[in-house]
N, C-alpha and C positions, 0 to 999 in steps of 0.2 A: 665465651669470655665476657665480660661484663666490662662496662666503661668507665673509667674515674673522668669524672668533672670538677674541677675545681674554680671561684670565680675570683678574680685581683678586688682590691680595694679601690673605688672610684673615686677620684681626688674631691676635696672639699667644695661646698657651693660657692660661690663670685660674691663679690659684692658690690655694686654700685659705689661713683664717687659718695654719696650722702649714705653709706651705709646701709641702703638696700638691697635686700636679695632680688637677684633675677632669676630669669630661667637660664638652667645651665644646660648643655649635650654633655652629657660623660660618659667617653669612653670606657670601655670596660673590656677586660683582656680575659678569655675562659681559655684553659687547656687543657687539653680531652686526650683520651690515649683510646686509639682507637682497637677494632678486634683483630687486628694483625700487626699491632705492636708499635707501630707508626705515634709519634707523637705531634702535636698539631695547635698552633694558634689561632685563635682567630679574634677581630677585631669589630665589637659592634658595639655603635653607639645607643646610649639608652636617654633619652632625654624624658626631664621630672620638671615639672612646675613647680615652681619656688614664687610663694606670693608676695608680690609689690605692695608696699604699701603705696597707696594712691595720696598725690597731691591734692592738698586743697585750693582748688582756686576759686575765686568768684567770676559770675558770668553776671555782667548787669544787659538786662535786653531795657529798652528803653520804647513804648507804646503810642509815645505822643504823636499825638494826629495836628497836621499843620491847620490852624487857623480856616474857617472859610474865605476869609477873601484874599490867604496869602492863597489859596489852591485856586482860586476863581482868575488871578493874576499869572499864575503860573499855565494853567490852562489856555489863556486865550496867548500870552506869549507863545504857545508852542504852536500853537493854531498858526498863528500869523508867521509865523519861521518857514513852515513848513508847507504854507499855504493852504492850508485844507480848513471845512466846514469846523466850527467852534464846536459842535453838538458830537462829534465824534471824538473829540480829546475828555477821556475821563480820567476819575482818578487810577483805577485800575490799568490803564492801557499801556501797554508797553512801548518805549518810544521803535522797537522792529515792527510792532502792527502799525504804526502809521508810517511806513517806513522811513525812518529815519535809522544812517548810518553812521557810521563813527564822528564823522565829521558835522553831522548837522546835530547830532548830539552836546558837541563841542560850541556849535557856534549858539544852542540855544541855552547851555549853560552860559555861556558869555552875557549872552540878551539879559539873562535872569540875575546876572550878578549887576549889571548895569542898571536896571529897574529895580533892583529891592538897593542899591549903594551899598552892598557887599562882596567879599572875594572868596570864593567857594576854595580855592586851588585844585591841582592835578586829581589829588587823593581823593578828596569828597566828591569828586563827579565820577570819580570809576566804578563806585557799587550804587549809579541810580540805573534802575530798569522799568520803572513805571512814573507815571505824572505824580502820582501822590509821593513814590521817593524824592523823588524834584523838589517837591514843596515843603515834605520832611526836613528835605537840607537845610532848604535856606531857613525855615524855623529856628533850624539848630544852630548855624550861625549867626542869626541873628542874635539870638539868645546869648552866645557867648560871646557876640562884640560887644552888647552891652552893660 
């Protein structure tokens, strides 16, 4: 005896609030009559790519290398924080290679905002990890305080 297969219609695609398709799982119901007469459901999901259109955003990276002697200032303040030789603070260095931990990070962001008469806040000293991001900053602030 031979098998009838039949498949259900699988509900329409989704749409995002703005009107875009996503990817949808659509169930799909098949009913098969098997060779001993038994009739049977079964339930598998068939998932289909439905293309998004993509946002456009803008991504501004911004390149600007701080000044030499804002870096030359930043550099030896960090030296002196942290007590170690001036010749080992570069711009590269990470403040964990010299080791400095949360808190002396904190306090040499302080030193620096005292020395250049600007206020970095919380936010602009959470993404420095090197001397030359240091110097980055205070460029940047300086720049937009005046």
């Amino acid at each position: 005896m031979a098998s009838l297969v039949s498949t259900l219609p699988a509900p329409p695609a989704a749409t995002t609030s703005r009107g875009r398709l996503a990817s949808v799982a659509r169930p799909s119901a098949t009913a098969f009559l098997t060779t001993q007469g038994a009739v049977g459901l079964k339930f598998a999901p068939r998932i289909s790519q439905i293309p998004v259109a993509k946002s456009r955003k803008s991504t501004r990276i911004s390149c600007a290398a701080a000044e030499p002697e804002t870096l030359q200032v930043v550099q030896n303040t960090i030296a002196k924080q942290l007590s170690i030789d001036e010749g080992s603070v570069t711009p590269q260095t990470k403040f964990a290679d010299l080791g400095a931990d949360s808190l002396d990070t904190v306090e040499i962001m302080m030193a620096l905002e005292e020395k250049f008469g600007v206020s970095i806040g919380e936010g602009g000293a959470e993404n420095i990890a090197t001397v030359q991001d240091a110097a980055d900053l205070i460029e940047k602030v300086k720049a937009t305080a005046s």
